[in-house]
C-alpha positions as a LaTeX table, in Angstrom:
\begin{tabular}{lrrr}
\hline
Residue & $x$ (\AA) & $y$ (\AA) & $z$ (\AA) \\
\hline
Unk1 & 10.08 & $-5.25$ & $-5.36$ \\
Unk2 & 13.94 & $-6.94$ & $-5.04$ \\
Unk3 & 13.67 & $-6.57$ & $-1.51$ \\
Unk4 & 13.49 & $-9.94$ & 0.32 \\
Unk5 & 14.17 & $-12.31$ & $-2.52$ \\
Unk6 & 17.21 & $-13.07$ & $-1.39$ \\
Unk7 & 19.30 & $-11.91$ & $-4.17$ \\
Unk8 & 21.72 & $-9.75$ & $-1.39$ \\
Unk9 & 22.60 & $-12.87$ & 0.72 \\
Unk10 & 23.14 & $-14.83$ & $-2.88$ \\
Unk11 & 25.76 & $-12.39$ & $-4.22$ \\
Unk12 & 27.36 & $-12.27$ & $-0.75$ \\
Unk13 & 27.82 & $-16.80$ & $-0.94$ \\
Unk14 & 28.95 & $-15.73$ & $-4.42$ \\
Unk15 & 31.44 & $-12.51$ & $-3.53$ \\
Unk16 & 32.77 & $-15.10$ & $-0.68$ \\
Unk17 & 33.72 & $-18.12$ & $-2.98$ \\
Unk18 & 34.89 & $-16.00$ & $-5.24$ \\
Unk19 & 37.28 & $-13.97$ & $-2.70$ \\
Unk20 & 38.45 & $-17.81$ & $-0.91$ \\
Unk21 & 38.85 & $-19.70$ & $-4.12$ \\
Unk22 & 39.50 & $-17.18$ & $-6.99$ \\
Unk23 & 41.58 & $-14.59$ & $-4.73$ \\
Unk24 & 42.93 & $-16.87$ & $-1.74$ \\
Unk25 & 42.36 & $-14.61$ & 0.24 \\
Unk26 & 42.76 & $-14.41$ & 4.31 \\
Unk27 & 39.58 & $-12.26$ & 5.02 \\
Unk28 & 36.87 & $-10.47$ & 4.22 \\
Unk29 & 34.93 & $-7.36$ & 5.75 \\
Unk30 & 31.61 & $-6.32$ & 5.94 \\
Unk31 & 30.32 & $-2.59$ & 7.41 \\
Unk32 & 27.09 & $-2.03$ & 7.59 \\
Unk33 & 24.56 & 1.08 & 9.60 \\
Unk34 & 23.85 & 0.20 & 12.80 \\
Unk35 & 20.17 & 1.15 & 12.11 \\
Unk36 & 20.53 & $-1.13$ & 8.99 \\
Unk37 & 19.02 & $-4.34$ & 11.13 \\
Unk38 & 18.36 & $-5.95$ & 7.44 \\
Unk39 & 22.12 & $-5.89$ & 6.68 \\
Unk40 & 23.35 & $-6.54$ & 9.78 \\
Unk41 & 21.70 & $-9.89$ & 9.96 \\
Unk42 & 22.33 & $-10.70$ & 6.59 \\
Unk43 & 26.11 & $-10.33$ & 7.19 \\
Unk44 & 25.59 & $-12.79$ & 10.44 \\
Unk45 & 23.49 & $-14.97$ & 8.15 \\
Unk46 & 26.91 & $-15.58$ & 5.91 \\
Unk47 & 28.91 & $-16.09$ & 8.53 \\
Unk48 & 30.59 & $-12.57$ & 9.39 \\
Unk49 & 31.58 & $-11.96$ & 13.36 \\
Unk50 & 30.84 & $-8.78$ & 14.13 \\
Unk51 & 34.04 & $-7.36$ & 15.74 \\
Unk52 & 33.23 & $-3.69$ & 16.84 \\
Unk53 & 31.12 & $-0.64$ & 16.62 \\
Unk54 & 32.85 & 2.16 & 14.59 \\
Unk55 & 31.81 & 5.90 & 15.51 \\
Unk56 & 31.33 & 8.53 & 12.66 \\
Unk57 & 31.64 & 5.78 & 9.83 \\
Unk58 & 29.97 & 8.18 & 7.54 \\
Unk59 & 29.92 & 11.66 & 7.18 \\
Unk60 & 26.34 & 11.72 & 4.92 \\
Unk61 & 24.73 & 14.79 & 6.50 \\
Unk62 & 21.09 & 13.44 & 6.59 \\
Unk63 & 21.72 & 10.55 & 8.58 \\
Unk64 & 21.62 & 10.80 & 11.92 \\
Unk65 & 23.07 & 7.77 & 13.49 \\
Unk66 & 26.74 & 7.41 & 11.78 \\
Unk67 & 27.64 & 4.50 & 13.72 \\
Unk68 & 29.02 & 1.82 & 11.52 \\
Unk69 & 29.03 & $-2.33$ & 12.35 \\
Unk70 & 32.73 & $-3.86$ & 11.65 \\
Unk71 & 32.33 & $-7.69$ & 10.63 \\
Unk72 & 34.88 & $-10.58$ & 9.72 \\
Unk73 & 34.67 & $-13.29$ & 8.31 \\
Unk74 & 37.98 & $-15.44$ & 8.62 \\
Unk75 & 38.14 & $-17.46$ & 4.99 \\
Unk76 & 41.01 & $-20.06$ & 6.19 \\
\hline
\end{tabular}
């Protein structure tokens, strides 16, 4: 029932202002499945590049595609 609300791409706006303006930081990272489509856009949706594919990103035995999506998203 919290699926779709939005409430994942509102923490995200939140965990970014709070990284750039609280933190000052550079940078921030976002991994997500590669068979996770609804994370994978949401990430582009806030901004985040993806960068590269990263084989074997988990080791969860019941999952059978491990592959793991590297994202940016430059802050400065």
């Amino acid at each position: 029932k919290y699926w779709h609300n939005g409430y994942a791409r509102e923490a995200i706006i939140k965990i970014i202002d709070f990284a750039k303006n609280a933190l000052g930081l550079d940078k921030l990272i976002g991994v997500a499945f590669k068979v996770n489509e609804a994370s994978n856009n949401l990430l582009k949706k806030c901004g985040f590049t993806f960068i590269k594919e990263i084989p074997n990103y988990h080791s969860k035995p019941l999952i059978i595609d491990k592959t793991g999506m590297y994202y940016e998203l430059l802050l400065k």
